[in-house]
Each structure stands twice: as structure tokens, then as C-alpha cells.
C-alpha positions in Angstrom: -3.3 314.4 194.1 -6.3 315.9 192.8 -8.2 317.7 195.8 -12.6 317.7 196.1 -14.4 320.7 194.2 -17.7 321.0 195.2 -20.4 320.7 191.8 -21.0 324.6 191.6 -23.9 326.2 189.4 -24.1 327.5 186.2 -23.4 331.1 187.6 -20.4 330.7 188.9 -18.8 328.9 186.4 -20.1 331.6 184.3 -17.5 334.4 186.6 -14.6 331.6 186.0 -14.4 331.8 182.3 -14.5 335.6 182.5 -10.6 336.3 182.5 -9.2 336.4 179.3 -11.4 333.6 177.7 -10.2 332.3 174.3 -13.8 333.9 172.8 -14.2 334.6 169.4 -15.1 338.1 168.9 -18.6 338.8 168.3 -19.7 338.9 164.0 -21.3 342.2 163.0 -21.5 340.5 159.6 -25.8 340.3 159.7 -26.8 343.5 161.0 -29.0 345.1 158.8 -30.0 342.0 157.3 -33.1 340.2 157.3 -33.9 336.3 156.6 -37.1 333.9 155.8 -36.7 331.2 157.8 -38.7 327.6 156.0 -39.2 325.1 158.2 -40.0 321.1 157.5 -43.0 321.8 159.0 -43.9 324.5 156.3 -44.0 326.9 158.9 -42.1 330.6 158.3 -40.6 332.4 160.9 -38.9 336.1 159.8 -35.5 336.8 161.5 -34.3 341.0 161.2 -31.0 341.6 162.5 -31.3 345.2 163.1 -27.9 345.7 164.9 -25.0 343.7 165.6 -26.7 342.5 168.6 -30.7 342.9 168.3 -32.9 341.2 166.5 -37.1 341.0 166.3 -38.4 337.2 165.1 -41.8 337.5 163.7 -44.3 334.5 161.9 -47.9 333.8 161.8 -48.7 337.6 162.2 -46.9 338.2 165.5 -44.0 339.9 166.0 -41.9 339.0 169.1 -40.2 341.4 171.4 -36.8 342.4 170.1 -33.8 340.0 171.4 -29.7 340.6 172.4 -28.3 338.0 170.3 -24.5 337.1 170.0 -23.3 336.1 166.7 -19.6 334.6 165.9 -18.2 333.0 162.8 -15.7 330.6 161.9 -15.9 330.2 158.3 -17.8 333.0 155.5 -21.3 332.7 155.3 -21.8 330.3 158.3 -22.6 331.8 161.8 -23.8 330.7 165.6 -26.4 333.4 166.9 -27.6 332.2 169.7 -29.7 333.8 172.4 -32.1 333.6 175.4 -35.5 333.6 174.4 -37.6 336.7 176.1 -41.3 335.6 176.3 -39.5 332.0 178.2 -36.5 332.3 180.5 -35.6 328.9 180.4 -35.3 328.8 176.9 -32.5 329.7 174.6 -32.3 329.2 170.7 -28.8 328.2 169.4 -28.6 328.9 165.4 -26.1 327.5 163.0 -27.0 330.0 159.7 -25.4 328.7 156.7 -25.9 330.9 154.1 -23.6 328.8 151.2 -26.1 326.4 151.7 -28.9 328.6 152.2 -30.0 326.0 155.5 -29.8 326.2 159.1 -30.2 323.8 162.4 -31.5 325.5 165.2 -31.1 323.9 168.5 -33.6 324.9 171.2 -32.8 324.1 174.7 -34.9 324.3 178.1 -34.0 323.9 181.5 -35.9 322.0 183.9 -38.4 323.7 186.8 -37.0 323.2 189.9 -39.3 319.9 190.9 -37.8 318.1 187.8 -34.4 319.6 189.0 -34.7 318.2 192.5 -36.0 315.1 191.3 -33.3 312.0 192.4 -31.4 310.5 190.3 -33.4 306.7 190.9 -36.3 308.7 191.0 -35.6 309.7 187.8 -34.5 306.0 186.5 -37.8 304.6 187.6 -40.2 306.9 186.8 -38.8 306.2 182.8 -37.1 309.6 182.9 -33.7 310.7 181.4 -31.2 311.2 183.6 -30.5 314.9 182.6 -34.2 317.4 183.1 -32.5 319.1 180.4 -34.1 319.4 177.4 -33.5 319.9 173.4 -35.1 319.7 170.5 -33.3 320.3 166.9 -34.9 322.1 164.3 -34.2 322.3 160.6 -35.0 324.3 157.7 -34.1 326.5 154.7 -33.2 330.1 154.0 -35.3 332.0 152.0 -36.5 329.1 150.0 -38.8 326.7 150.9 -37.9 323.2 152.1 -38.3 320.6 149.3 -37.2 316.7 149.3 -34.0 317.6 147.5 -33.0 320.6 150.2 -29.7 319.6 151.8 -29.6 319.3 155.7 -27.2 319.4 158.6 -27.5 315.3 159.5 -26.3 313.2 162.5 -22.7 311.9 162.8 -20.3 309.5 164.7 -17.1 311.4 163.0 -16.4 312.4 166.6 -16.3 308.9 168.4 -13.8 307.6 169.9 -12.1 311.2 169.8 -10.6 312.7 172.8 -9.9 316.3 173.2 -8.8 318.6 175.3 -10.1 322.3 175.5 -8.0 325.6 176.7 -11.3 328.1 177.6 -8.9 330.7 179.5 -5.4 330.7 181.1 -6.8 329.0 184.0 -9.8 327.1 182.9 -9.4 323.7 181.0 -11.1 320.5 179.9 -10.9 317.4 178.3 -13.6 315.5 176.1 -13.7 311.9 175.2 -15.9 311.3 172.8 -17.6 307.3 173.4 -20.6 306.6 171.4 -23.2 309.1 169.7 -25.2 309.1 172.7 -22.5 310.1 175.3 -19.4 311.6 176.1 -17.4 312.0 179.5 -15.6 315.2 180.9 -13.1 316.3 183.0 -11.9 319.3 184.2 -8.0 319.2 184.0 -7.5 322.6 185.7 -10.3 325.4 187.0 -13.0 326.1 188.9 -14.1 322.2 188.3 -10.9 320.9 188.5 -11.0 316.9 189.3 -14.7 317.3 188.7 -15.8 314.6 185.7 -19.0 312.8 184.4 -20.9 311.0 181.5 -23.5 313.3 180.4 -26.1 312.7 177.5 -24.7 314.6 173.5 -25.7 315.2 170.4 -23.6 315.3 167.3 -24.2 317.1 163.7 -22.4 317.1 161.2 -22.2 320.9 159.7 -19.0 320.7 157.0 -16.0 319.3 156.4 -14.3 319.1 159.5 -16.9 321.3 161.2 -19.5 319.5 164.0 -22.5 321.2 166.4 -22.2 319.6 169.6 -25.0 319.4 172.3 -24.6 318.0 175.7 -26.8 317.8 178.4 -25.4 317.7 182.5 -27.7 316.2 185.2 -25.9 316.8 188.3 -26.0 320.4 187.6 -28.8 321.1 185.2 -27.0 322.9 182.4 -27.1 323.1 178.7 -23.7 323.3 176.3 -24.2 324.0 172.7 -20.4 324.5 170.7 -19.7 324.6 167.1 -16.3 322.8 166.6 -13.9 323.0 164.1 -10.9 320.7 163.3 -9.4 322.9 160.4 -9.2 325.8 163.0 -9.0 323.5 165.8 -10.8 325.7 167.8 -14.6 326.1 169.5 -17.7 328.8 169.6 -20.8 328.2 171.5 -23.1 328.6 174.7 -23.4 327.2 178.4 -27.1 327.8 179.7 -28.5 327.1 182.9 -29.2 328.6 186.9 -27.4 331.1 188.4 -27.2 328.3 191.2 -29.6 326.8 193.8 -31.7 329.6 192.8 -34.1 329.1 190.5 -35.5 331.9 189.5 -32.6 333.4 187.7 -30.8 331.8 184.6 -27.8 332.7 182.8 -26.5 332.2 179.5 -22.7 332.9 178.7 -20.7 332.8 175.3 -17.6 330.0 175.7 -14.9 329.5 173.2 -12.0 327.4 173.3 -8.8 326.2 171.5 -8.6 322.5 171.1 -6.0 319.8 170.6 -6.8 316.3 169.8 -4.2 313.7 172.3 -5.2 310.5 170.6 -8.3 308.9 168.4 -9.3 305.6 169.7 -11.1 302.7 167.4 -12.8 300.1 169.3 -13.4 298.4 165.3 -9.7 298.0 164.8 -8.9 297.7 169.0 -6.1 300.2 168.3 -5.4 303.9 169.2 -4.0 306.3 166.9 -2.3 309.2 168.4 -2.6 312.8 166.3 
């Protein structure tokens, strides 16, 4: 029998996935290097990597204060650099760079304030509200070039539905995914500091290669943001959770997660069967 966890903050899951995490090691392949990023906007935004882990973003004439960014890669010349942003704490920006391509998709996420956090669930519903407070927005462009009608782009994909996976973080800490419809997924923690803990939380899919998919979710019991870069070649995961320390509000945090992944079956509602893999 599965015994009650309580729903604890972002913070302390944060000090579970600590202990030997399956984390890909940190990329020190863009230091040094500097990139014009085109928006479809037409907008230009200039990203230096001046170490392995700081860079300075500047566009429009301003240049930003310099930022700790974490870089990992799963493939050459495609990266995730993602990091908190310093002039808004409850902002992060998740990149996926890929520079065979010469394209990128960045994902920027925001947490709620703490009057849309506290706001009730049927509060929520009848005010027209999503359920989550947390926010994202997707962002594409080009590298170095300018965005034309021909420029290729990361797009939207159901290749994941009806998938169900299970993810080994650490020793200790472990989940499963099932993938229902490409507007949400449900999770479960199988062993951890969430163990017997589950719910259907709002996602977003991208297709990034063959094989290879940017997933977004969104929590609304406990605001928090995922962003993961999933691959089914190397059958394993890079990414980002994002959100409060824990009922306090005034302090976030942003952790790197990585995990090794297993598919247990593929289910197709078209052909009412499941296949197991």
C-alpha cells in the first residue's frame, strides 16, 4: 500500500534530486562564442557565451546584466542553455540552439505572484482561467540569418501520445509519464520524495529531430515549471524544473534534472490496441 505524501514545493524537491542524479554533465562547447539571434518578429537579440557558464544578451542598444547559464547536449551542434532571467525572478528562458539547422525555440516561462498562486482551483474555473498560474510562451527564430518564409522551424507534435514512460532521475527518485493527448499528460511518482503523488497537468510538445522532442508541462497544485529535452535514440532526458522554494514566495529556484527513460508500452486509441516496446 502506497502511504500519503504531502504536495511539497519546488525547493524541496529540488534537495531530493541532489544525490547522484542521472544529470548530463554540463557542455563547455559555446564558450567563447557569440550568436545573432532573428526572431519572426524581425527583432535581434545578441547572445555571448563568454564562459562555460556566463553569458551577456544584448538587442535594441541595451545590454543586459551578465547571466549563469547551464548548457548540456545530447547530439553535436544542438544544445539546452537554459537559465533564470536576472532583471525578473520569475522568469527563466529555456533554449534549444540548433546550430545544423542554424534555428532555435526558446521557451520562456513565468511563475505566478502569489494572489494568482492562492487563487482556488473553482475560482480559477469560473473566472475563465487555466488551471495552472503558470505561464509560457514559445519563441522561434534563426541563427545568424534572418528569418525568411522558407527558414525551417521546430513545429508541434502528437509523436508522443499515447506513450508511457517511465523516468529514473536518481537511485531513489522516479516517475512515470503517460502521454494522453497534446494538451495533457498525467504523472506519477513510483518511488521519492513524491512517491504515490500523481496528477493531469497542462504540456506542450515540439518536435526538435528524429526521435528527439521539447517537452513543457505546467503543475497547478504546486506552481511549478518543467522544461526537458527528450530523446528516444539515447533514451534519455535534459532539462529544468522552475518554481518557489515553497510557501514562500519571495524566493524561486531553478534546478537542472536529467533522467534515463524506458518506454513500458505505446497505447493507440485509433487502432484500440496497445503495443508493448
Amino acid at each position: 500500500m502506497v502511504s500519503d505524501s504531502p504536495w511539497i514545493g519546488v525547493g524541496e524537491l529540488g534537495a531530493a534530486f541532489e544525490k547522484d542524479v542521472n544529470l548530463l554533465p554540463p557542455s563547455s562547447d559555446l564558450a567563447g562564442r557569440s550568436f545573432e539571434f532573428h526572431y519572426e518578429d524581425s527583432s535581434i537579440e545578441r547572445f555571448a557565451f563568454e564562459t562555460e557558464d556566463r553569458l551577456v544578451r544584448s538587442g535594441l542598444g541595451e545590454r543586459k546584466p551578465s547571466e549563469s547559464y547551464r548548457a548540456t547536449t545530447m547530439r553535436p551542434g544542438k544544445y539546452f542553455i537554459d537559465f533564470v532571467s536576472q532583471t525578473e525572478r520569475t522568469m527563466t528562458i529555456s533554449l534549444f540552439l540548433d546550430l545544423e539547422q542554424k534555428i532555435f525555440t526558446s521557451v520562456i516561462g513565468r511563475l505566478p505572484s502569489e494572489t494568482e498562486a492562492l487563487m482556488s482551483l473553482p475560482e480559477r474555473r469560473r473566472s475563465g482561467k487555466e488551471l495552472t498560474g503558470v505561464a509560457v510562451d514559445f519563441v522561434h527564430g534563426t541563427v545568424d540569418e534572418p528569418v525568411t518564409d522558407v527558414t525551417a522551424r521546430h513545429k508541434t507534435t502528437v509523436d508522443l501520445v499515447g506513450h508511457r514512460i517511465e523516468y529514473i532521475y536518481s537511485p531513489t527518485e522516479r516517475y512515470e509519464h503517460i502521454y494522453l493527448n497534446d494538451s495533457f499528460y498525467t504523472w506519477h511518482c513510483l518511488s521519492g520524495a513524491e512517491r504515490g503523488l500523481a496528477d493531469t497537468d497542462r504540456c506542450h510538445y515540439y518536435k526538435l529531430g528524429n526521435k528527439m522532442y521539447l517537452f513543457v508541462w505546467r503543475e497547478k497544485i504546486v506552481p511549478t515549471l518543467g522544461v526537458v529535452v527528450l530523446s528516444l535514440d539515447a533514451m534519455k532526458t535534459t532539462g529544468k524544473l522552475f518554481g518557489y522554494e515553497g510557501d514562500d514566495f519571495g524566493r524561486v529556484t531553478n534546478f537542472p534534472v536529467g533522467a534515463k527513460a524506458r518506454i513500458l508500452n505505446v497505447t493507440s486509441h485509433e487502432r484500440g490496441g496497445e503495443r508493448h516496446e
